[in-house]
C-alpha positions as CSV (number, residue, x, y, z in Angstrom):
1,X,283.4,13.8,-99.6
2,X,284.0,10.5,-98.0
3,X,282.5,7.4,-98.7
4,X,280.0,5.3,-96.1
5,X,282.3,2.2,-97.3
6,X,285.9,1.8,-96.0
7,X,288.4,1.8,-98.4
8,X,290.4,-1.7,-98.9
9,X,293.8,-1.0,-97.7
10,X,295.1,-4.1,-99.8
11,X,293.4,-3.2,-103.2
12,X,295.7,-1.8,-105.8
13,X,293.1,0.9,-107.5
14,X,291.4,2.2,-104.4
15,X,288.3,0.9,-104.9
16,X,285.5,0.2,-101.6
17,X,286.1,-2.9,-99.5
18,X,283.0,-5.7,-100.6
19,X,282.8,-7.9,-97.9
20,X,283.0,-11.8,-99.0
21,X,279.5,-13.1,-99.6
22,X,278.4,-17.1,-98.7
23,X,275.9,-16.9,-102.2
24,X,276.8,-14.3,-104.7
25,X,273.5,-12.6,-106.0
26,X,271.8,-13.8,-109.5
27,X,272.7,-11.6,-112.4
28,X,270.6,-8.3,-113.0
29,X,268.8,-8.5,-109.6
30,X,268.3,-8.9,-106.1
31,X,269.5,-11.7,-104.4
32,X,266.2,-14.3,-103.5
33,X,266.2,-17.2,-101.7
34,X,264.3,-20.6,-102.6
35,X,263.3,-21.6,-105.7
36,X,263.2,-18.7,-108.6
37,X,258.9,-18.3,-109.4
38,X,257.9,-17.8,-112.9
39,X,259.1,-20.6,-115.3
40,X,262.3,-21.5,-113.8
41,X,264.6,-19.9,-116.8
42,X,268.1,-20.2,-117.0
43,X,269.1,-17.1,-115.6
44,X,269.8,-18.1,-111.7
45,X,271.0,-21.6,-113.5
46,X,274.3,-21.9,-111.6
47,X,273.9,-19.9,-108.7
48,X,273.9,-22.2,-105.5
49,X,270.8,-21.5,-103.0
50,X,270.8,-22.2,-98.9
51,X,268.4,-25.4,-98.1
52,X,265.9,-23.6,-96.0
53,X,264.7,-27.0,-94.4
54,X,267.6,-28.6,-93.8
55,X,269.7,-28.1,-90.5
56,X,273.4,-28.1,-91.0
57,X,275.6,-29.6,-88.7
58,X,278.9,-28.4,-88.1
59,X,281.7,-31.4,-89.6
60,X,284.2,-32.2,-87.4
61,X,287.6,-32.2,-88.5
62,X,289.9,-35.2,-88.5
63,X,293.6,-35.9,-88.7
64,X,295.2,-39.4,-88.8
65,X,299.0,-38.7,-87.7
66,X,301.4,-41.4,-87.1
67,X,304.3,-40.8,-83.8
68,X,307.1,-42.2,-85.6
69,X,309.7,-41.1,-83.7
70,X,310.0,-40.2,-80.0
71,X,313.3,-38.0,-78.9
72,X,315.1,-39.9,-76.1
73,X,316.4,-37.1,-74.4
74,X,313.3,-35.2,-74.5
75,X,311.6,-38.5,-72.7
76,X,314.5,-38.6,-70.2
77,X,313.6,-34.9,-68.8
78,X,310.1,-35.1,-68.7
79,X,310.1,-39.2,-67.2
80,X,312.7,-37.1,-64.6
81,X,310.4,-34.4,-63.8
82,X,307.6,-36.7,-63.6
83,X,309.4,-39.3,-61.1
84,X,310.7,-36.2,-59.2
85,X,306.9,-35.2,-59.0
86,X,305.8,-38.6,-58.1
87,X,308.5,-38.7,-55.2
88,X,307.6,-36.1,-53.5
89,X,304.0,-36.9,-53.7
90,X,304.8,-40.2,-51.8
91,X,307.4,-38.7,-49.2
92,X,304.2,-36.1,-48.3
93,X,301.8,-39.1,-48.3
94,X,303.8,-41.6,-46.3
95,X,304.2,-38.2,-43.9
96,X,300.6,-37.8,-43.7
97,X,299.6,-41.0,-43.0
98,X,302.4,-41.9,-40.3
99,X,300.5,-39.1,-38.3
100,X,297.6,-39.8,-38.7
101,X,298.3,-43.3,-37.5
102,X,300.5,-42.0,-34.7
103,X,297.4,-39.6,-33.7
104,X,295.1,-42.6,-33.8
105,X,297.7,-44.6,-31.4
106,X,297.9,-47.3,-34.0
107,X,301.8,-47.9,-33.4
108,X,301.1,-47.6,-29.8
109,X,298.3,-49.9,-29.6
110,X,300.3,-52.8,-32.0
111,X,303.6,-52.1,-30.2
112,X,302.1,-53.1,-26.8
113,X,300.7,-56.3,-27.9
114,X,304.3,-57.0,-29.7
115,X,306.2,-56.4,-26.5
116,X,303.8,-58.9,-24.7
117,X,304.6,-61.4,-27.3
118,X,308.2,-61.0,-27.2
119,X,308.8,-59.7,-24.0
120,X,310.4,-62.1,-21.0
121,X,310.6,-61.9,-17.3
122,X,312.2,-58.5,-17.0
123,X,310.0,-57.1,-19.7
124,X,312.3,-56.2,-22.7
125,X,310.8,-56.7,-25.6
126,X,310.2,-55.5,-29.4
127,X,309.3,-51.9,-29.3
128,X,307.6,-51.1,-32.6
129,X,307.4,-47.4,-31.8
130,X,311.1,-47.2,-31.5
131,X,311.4,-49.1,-34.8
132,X,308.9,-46.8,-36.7
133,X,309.9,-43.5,-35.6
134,X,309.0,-41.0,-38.1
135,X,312.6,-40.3,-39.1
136,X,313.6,-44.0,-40.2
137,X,310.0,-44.0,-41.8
138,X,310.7,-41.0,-44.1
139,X,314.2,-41.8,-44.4
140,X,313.3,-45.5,-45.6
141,X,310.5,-43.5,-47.9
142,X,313.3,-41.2,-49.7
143,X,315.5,-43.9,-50.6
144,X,312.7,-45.5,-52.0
145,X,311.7,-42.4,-53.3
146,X,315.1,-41.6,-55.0
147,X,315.8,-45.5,-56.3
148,X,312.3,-44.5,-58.0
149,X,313.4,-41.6,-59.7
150,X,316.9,-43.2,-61.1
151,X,314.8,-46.2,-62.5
152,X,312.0,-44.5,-63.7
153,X,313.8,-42.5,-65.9
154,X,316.3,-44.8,-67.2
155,X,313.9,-47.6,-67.8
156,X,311.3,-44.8,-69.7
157,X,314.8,-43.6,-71.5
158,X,315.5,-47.2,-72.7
159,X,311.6,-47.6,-74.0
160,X,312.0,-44.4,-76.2
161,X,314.9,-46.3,-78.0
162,X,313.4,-49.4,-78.2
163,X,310.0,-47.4,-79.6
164,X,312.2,-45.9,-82.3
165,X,313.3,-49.3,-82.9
166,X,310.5,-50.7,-83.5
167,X,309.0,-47.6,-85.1
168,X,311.3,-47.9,-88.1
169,X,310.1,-51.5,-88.6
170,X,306.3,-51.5,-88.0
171,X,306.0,-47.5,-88.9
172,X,304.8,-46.2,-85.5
173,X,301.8,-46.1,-83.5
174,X,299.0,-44.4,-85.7
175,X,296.8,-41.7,-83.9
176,X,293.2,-39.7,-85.2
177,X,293.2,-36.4,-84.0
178,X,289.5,-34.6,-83.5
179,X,288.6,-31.0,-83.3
180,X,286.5,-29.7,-81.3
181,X,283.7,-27.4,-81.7
């Protein structure tokens, strides 16, 4: 005959599983909840009872950590990643907005009034269009793009040393963690 209880697979004499219980029951009876009725004795003495008024709200754990230490080389691939990111982002955005411009006839507009301003008799003058042509545009944008990259990461590559520097005199920035619920 098997029991209605599962067995505890961790016990070491086979006895049922009893689940863990918040407020283990008096001695010799029934658990109850509130204050005991009839005289107050001292047989629920040290049993702890729920507060059936009171709402309980859930305490939110904190941590105070301190960063005292910040890998270089681990700063130098994500600052590279990062600037790589940021790069491309500006290459697509300088692209983007040189064609809306162009669709607008912005250059066109601007470039006529340069080449009345500078132009002479036999009407050479400034073109602007010719100047910023999409090509030298994003080629003027990726060596910007690239000069960003190399200096980003060496400059956030030198910071991380001169955190750690300063880290081992001052200790290191201190920062409180919270969890949510």
């Amino acid at each position: 005959m098997t029991s209605a209880r599962p067995v505890d697979p961790y016990s070491q004499d086979g006895q049922t599983y009893h689940p863990p219980q918040a407020y283990p029951a008096p001695p010799g009876g029934a658990p109850s909840v509130g204050p005991q009725q009839g005289g107050g004795g001292t047989d629920g003495a040290g049993v702890r009872r729920p507060r059936t008024g009171a709402r309980t709200v859930p305490r939110t754990r904190k941590a105070r950590l301190r960063v005292a230490k910040a890998d270089p080389w681990s700063v130098m691939k994500v600052s590279f990643l990062l600037s790589i990111a940021i790069g491309i982002c500006t290459i697509i955005a300088v692209w983007v907005l040189w064609m809306v411009m162009d669709a607008m006839g912005v250059f066109s507009s601007i470039g006529d009034v340069i080449i009345e301003a500078t132009g002479s008799e036999d009407g050479s003058g400034f073109d602007l269009e010719a100047f910023l042509s999409l090509p030298r545009v994003l080629m003027f944008t990726t060596l910007i793009a690239v000069i960003d990259v190399v200096l980003a990461t060496a400059l956030a590559t030198l910071g991380a040393f001169i955190y750690n520097l300063s880290a081992g005199f001052v200790g290191g920035v201190e920062v409180t963690l919270a969890e949510d619920e």
